[in-house]
MOPAC internal coordinates of N, CA, C and O (Angstrom, degrees):
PM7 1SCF
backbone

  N    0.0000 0     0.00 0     0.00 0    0    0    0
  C    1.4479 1     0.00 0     0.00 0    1    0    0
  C    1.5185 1   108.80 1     0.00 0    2    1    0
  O    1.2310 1   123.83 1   -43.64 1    3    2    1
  N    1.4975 1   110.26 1   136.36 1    3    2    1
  C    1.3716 1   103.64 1  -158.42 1    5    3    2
  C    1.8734 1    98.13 1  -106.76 1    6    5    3
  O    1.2310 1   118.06 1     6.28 1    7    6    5
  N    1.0649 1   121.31 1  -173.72 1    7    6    5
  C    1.7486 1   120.60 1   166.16 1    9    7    6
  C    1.1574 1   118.75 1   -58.46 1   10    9    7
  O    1.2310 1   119.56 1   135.14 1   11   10    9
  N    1.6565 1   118.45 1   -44.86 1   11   10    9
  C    1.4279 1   118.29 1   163.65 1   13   11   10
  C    1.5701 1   120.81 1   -33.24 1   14   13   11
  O    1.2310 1   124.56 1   119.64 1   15   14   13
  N    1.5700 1   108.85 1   -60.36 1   15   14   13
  C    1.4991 1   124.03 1  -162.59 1   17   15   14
  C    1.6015 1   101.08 1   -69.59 1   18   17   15
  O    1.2310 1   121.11 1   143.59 1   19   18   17
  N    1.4737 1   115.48 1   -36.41 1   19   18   17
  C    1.5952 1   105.48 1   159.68 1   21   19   18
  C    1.6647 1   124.90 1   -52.37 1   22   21   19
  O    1.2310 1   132.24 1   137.00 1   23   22   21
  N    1.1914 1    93.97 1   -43.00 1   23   22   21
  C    1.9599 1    90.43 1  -168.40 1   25   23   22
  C    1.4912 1    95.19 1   -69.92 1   26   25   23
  O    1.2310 1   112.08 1   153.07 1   27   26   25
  N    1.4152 1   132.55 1   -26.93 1   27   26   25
  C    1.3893 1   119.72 1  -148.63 1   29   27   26
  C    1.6395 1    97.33 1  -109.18 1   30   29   27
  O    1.2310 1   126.44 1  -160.54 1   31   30   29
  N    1.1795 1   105.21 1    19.46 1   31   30   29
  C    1.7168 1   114.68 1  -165.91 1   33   31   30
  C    1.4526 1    86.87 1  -122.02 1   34   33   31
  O    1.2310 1   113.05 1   142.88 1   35   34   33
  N    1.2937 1   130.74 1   -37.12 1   35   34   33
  C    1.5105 1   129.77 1   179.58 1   37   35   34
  C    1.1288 1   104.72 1   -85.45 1   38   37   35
  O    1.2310 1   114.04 1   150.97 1   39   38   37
  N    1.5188 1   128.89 1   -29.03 1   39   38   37
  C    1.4049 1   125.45 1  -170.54 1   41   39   38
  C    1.7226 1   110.32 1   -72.89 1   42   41   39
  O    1.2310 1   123.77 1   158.94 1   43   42   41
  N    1.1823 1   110.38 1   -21.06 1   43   42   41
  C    1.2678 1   123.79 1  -166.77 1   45   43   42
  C    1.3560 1   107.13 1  -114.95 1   46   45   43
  O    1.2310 1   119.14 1  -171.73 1   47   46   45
  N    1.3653 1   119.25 1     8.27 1   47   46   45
  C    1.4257 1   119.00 1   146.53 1   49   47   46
  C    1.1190 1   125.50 1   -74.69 1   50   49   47
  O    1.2310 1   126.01 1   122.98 1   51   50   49
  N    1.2798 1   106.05 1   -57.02 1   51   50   49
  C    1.3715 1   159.61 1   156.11 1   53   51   50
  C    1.4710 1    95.08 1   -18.52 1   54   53   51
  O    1.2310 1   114.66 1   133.09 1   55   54   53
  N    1.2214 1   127.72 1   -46.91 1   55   54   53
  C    1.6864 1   129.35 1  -156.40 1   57   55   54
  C    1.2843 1    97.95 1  -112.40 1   58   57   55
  O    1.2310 1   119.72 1   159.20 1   59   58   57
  N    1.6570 1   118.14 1   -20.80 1   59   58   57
  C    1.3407 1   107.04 1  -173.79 1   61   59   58
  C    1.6779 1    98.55 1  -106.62 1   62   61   59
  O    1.2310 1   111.84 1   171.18 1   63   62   61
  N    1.0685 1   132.99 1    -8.82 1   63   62   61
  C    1.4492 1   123.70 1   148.55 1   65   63   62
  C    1.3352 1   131.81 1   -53.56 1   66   65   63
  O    1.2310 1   127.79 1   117.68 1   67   66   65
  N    1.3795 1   102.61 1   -62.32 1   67   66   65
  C    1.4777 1   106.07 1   154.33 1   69   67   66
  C    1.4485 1   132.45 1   -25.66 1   70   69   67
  O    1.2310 1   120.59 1   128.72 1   71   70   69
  N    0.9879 1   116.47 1   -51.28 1   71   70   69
  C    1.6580 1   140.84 1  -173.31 1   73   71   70
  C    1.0199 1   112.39 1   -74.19 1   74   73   71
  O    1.2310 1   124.37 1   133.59 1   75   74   73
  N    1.4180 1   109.23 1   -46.41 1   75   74   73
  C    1.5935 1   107.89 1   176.79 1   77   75   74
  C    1.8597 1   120.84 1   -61.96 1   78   77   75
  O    1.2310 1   129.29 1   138.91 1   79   78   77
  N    1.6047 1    99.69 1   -41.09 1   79   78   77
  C    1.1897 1   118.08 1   162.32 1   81   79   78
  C    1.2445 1   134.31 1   -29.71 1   82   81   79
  O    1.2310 1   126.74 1   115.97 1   83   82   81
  N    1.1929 1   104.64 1   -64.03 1   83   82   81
  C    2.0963 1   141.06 1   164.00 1   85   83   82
  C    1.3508 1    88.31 1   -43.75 1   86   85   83
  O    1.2310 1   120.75 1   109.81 1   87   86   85
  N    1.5454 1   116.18 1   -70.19 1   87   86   85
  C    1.7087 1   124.25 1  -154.59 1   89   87   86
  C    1.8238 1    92.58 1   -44.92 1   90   89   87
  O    1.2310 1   134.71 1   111.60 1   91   90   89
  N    1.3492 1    89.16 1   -68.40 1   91   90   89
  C    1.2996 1    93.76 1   179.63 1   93   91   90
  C    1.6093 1   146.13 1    -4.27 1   94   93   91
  O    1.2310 1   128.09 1   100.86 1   95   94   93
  N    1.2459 1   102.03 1   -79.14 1   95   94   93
  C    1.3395 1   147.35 1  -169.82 1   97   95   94
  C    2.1787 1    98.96 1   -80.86 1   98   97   95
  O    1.2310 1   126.24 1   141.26 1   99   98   97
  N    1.2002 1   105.60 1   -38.74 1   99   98   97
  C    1.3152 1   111.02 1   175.77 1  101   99   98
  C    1.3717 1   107.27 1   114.70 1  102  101   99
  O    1.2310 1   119.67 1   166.62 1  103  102  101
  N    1.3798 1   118.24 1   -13.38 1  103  102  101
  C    1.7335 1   122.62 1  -170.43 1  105  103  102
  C    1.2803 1   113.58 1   -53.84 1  106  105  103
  O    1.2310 1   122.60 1   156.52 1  107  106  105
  N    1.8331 1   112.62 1   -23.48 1  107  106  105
  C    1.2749 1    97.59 1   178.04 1  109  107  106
  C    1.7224 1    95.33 1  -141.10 1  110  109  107
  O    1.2310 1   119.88 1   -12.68 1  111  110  109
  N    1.3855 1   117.84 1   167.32 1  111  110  109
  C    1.5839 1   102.77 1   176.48 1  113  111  110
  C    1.8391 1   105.86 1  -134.40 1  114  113  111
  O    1.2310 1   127.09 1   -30.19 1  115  114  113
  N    1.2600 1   103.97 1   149.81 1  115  114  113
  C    1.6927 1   104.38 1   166.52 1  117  115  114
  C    0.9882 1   124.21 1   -95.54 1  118  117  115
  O    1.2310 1   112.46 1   -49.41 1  119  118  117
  N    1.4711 1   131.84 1   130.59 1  119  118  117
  C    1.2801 1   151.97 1  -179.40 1  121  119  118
  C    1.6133 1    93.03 1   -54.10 1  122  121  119
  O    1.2310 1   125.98 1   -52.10 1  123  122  121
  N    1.8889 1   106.12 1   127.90 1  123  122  121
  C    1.6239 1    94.28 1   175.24 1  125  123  122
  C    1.5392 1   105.12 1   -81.93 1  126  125  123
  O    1.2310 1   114.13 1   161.95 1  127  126  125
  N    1.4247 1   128.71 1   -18.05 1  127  126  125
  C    1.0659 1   129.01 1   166.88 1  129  127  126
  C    1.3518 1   134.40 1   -64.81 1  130  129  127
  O    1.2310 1   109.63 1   112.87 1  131  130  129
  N    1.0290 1   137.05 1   -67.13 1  131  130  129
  C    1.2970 1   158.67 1  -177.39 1  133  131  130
  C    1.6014 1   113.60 1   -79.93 1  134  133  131
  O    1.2310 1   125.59 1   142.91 1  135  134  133
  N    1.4248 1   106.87 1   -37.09 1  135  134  133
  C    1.3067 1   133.78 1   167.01 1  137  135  134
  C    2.1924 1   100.73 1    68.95 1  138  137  135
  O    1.2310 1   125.82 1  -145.45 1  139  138  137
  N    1.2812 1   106.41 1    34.55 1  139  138  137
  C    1.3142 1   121.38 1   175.08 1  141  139  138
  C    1.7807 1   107.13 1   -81.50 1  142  141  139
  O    1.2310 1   113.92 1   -53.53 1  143  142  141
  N    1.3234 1   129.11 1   126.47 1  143  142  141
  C    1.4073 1   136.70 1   170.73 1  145  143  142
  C    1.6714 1   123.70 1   -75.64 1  146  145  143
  O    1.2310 1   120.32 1   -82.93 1  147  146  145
  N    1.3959 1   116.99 1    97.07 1  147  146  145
  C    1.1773 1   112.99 1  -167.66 1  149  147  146
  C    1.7323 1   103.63 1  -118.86 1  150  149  147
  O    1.2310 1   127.00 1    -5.51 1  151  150  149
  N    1.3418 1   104.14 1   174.49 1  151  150  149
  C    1.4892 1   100.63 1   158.12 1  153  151  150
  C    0.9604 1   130.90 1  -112.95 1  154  153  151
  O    1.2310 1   116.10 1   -60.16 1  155  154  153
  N    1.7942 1   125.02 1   119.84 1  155  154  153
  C    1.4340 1   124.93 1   149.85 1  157  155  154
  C    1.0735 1   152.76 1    45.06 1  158  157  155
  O    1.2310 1    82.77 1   -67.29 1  159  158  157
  N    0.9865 1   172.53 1   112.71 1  159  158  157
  C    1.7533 1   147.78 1   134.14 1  161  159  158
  C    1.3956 1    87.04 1   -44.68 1  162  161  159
  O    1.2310 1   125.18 1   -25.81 1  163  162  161
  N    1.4376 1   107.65 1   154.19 1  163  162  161
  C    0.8702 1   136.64 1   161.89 1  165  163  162
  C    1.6945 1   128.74 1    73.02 1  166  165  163
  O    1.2310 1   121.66 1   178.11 1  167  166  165
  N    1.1975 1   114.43 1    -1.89 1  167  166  165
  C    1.3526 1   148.36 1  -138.95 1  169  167  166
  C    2.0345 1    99.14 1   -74.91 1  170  169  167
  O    1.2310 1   132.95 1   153.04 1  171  170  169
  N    1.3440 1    92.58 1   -26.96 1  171  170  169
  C    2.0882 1   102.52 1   172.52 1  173  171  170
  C    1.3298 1    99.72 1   -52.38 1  174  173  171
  O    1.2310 1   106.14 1   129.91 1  175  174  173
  N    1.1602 1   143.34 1   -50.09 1  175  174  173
  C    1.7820 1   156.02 1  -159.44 1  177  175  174
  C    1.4156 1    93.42 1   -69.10 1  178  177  175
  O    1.2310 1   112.70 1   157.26 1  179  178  177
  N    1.4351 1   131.39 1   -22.74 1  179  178  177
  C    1.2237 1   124.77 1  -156.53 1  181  179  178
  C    2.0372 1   106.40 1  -114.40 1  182  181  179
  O    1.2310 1   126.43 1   177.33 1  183  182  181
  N    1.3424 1   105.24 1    -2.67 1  183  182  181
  C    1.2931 1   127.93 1  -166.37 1  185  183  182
  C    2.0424 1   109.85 1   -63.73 1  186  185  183
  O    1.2310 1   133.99 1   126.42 1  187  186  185
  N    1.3194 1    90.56 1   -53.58 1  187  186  185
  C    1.7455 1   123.36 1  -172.47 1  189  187  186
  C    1.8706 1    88.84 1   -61.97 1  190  189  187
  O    1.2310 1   122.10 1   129.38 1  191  190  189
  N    1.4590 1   113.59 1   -50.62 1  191  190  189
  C    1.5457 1   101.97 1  -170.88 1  193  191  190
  C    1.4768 1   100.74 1   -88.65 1  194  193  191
  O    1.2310 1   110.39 1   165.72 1  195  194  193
  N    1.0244 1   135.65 1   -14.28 1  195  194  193
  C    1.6589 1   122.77 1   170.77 1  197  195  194
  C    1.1949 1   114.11 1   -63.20 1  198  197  195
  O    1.2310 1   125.23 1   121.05 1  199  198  197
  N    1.4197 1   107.56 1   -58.95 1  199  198  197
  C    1.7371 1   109.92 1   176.22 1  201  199  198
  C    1.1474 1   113.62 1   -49.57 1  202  201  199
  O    1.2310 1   111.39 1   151.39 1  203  202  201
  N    1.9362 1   133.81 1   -28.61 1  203  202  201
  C    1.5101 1   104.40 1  -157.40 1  205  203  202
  C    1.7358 1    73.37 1   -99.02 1  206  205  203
  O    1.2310 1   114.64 1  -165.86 1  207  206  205
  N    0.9824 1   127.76 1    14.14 1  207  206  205
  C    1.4948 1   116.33 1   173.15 1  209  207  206
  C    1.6216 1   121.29 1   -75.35 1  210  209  207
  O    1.2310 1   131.03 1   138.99 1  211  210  209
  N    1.5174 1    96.32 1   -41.01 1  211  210  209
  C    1.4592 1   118.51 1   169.04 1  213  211  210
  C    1.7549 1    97.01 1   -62.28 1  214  213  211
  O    1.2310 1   126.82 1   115.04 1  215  214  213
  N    0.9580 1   104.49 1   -64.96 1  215  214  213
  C    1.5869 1   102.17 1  -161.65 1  217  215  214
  C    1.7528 1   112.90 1   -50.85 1  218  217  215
  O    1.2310 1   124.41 1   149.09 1  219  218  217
  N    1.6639 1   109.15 1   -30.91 1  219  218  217
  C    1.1059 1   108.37 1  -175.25 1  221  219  218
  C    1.6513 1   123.17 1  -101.45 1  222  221  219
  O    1.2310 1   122.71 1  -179.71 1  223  222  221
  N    1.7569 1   112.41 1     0.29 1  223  222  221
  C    1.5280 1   128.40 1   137.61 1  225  223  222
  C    1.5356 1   117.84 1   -64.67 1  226  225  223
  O    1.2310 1   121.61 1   156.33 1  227  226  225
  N    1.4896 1   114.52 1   -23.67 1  227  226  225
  C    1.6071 1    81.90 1   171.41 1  229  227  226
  C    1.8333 1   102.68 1  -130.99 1  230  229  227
  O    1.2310 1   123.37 1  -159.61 1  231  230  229
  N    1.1028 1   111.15 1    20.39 1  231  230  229
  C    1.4899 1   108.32 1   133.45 1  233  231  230
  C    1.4729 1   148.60 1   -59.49 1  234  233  231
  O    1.2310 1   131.19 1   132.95 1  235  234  233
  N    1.6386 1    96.01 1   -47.05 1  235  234  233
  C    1.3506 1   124.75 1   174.65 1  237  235  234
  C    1.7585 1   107.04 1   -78.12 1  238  237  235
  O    1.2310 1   122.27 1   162.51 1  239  238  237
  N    1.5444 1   113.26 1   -17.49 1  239  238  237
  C    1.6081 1    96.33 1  -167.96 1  241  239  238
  C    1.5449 1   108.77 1    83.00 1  242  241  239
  O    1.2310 1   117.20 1  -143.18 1  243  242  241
  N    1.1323 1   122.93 1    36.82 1  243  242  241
  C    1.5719 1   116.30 1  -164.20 1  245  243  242
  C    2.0967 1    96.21 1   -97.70 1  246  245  243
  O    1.2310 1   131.68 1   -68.22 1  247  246  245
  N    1.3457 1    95.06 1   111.78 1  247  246  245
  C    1.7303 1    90.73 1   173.69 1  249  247  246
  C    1.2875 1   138.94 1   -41.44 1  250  249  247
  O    1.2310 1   124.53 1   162.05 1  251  250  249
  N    1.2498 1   108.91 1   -17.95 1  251  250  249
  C    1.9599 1   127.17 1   157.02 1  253  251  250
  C    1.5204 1    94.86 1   -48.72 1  254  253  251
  O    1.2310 1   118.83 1   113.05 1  255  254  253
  N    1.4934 1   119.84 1   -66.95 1  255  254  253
  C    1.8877 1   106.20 1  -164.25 1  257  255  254
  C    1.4117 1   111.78 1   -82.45 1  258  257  255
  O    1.2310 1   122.57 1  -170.99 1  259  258  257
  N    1.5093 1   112.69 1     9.01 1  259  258  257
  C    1.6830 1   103.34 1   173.04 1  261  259  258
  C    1.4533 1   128.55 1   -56.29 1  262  261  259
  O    1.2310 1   127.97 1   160.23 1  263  262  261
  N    0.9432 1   102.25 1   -19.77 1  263  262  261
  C    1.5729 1   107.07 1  -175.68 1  265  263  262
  C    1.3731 1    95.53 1   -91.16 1  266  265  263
  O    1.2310 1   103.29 1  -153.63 1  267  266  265
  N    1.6290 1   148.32 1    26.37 1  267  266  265
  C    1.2350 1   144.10 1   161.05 1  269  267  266
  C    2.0213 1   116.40 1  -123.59 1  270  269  267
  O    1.2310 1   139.53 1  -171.44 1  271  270  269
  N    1.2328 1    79.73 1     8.56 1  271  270  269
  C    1.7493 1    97.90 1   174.96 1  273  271  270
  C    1.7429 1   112.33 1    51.49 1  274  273  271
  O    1.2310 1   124.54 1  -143.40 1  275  274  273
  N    1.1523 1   108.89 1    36.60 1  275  274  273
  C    1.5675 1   111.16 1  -168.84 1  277  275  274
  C    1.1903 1   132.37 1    97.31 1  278  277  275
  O    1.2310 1   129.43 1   164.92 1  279  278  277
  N    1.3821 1    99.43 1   -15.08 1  279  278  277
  C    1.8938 1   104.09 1  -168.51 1  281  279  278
  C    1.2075 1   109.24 1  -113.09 1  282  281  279
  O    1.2310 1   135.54 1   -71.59 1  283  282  281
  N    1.6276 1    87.52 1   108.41 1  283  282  281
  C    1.4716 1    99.85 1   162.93 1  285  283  282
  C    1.2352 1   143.24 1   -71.97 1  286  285  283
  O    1.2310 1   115.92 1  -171.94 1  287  286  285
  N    1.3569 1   125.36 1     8.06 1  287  286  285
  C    1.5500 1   138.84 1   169.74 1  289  287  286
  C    1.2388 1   109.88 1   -76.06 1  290  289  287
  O    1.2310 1   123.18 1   140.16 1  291  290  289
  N    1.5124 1   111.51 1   -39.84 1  291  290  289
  C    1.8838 1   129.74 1   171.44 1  293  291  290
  C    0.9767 1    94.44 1   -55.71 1  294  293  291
  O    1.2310 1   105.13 1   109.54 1  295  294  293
  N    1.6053 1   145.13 1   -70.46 1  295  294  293
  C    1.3537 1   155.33 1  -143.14 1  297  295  294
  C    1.5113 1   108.47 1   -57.29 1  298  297  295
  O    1.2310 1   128.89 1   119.60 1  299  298  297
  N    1.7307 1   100.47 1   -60.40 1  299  298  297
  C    1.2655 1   111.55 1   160.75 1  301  299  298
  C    1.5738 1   139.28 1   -53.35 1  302  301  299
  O    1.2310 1   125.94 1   122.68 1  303  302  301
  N    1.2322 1   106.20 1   -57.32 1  303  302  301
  C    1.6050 1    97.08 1   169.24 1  305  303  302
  C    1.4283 1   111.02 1   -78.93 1  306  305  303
  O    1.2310 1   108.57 1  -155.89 1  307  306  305
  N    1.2669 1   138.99 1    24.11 1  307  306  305
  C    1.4630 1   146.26 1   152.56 1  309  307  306
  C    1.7789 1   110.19 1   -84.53 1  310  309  307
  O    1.2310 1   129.10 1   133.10 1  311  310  309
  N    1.4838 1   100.08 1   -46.90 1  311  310  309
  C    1.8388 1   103.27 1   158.83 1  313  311  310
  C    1.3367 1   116.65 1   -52.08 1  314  313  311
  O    1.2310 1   114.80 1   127.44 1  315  314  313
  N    1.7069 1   127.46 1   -52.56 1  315  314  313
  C    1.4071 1   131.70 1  -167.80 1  317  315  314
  C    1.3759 1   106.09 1   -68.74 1  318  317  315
  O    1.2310 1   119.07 1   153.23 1  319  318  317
  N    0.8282 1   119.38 1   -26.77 1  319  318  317
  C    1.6928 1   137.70 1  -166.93 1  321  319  318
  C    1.6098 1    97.56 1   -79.37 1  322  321  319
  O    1.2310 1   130.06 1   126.43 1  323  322  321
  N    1.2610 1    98.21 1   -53.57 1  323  322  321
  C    1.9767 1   103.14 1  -171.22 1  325  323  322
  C    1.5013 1    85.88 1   -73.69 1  326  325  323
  O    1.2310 1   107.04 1   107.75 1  327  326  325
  N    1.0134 1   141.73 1   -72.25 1  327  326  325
  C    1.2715 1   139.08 1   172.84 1  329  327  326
  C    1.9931 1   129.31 1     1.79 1  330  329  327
  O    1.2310 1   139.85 1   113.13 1  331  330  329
  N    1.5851 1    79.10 1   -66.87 1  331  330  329
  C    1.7834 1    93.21 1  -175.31 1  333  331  330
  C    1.3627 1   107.18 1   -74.33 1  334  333  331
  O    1.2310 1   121.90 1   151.73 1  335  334  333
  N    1.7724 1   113.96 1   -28.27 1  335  334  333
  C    1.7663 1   114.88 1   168.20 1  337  335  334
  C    1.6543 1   112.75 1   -51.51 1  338  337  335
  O    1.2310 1   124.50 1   136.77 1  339  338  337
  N    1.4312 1   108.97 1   -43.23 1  339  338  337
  C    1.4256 1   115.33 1  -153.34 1  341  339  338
  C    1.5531 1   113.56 1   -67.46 1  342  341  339
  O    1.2310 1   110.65 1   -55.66 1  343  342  341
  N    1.3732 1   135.18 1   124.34 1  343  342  341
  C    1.2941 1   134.75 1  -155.27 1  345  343  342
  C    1.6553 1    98.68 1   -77.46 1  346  345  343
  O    1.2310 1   112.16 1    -6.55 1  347  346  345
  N    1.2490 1   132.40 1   173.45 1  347  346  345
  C    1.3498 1   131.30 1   149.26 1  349  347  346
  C    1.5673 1   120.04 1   -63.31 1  350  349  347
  O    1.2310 1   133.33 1   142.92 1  351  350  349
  N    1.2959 1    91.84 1   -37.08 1  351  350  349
  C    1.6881 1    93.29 1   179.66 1  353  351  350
  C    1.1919 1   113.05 1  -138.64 1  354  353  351
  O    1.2310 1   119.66 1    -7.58 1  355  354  353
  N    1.8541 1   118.26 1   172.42 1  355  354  353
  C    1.2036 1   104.81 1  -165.07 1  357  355  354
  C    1.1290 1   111.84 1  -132.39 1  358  357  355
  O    1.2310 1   124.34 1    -2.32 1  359  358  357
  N    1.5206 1   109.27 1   177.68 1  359  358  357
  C    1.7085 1    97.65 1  -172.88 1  361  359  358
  C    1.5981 1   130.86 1   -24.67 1  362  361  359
  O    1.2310 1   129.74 1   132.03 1  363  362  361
  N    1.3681 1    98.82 1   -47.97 1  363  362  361
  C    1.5416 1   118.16 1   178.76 1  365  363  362
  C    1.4737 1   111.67 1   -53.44 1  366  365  363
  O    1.2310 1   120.44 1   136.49 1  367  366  365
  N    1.4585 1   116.76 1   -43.51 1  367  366  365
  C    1.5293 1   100.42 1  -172.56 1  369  367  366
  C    1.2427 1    95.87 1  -103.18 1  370  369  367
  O    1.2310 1   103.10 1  -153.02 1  371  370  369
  N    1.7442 1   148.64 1    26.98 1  371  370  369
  C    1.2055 1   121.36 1   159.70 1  373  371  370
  C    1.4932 1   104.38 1  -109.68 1  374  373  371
  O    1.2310 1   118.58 1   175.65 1  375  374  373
  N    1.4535 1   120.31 1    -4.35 1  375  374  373
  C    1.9064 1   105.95 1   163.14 1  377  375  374
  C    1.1746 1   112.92 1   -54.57 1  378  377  375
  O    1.2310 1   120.10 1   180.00 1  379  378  377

């Protein structure tokens, strides 16, 4: 395993922590079909409980934010980030 396969092994923790987070909280949802991650209507209302979600995965030590070494500012702009990727809609409703 080379340095590359590290960064892109953390990066993709990293993205799939996040995500799970979003899933979580409702900020973002998965297509049961297609199983594509988009966002919501309405999904701002859901913002206030993601963050204290983040805050309270790496308060608690919760193994979801391990791959962010404690810091929850990472955690967070790793949510905003998955966030601004996530389409409104998903494969399914743009055929």
């Amino acid at each position: 395993m080379g340095w590359l396969d590290i960064f892109s092994s953390r990066a993709r923790a990293r993205r799939e922590a996040a995500i799970a987070a979003a899933l979580e909280t409702g900020l973002l949802q998965r297509c049961p079909v297609c199983r594509e991650v988009t966002e919501p209507a309405g999904a701002d209302a859901m913002l206030a409980r993601t963050e204290r979600l983040a805050h309270q995965w790496i308060a608690g030590d919760d193994n979801r934010a391990r791959p962010f070494d404690g810091d929850a500012d990472a955690l967070l702009r790793e949510i905003h980030a998955q966030r601004r990727r996530a389409p409104f809609d998903c494969l399914c409703d743009r055929l």
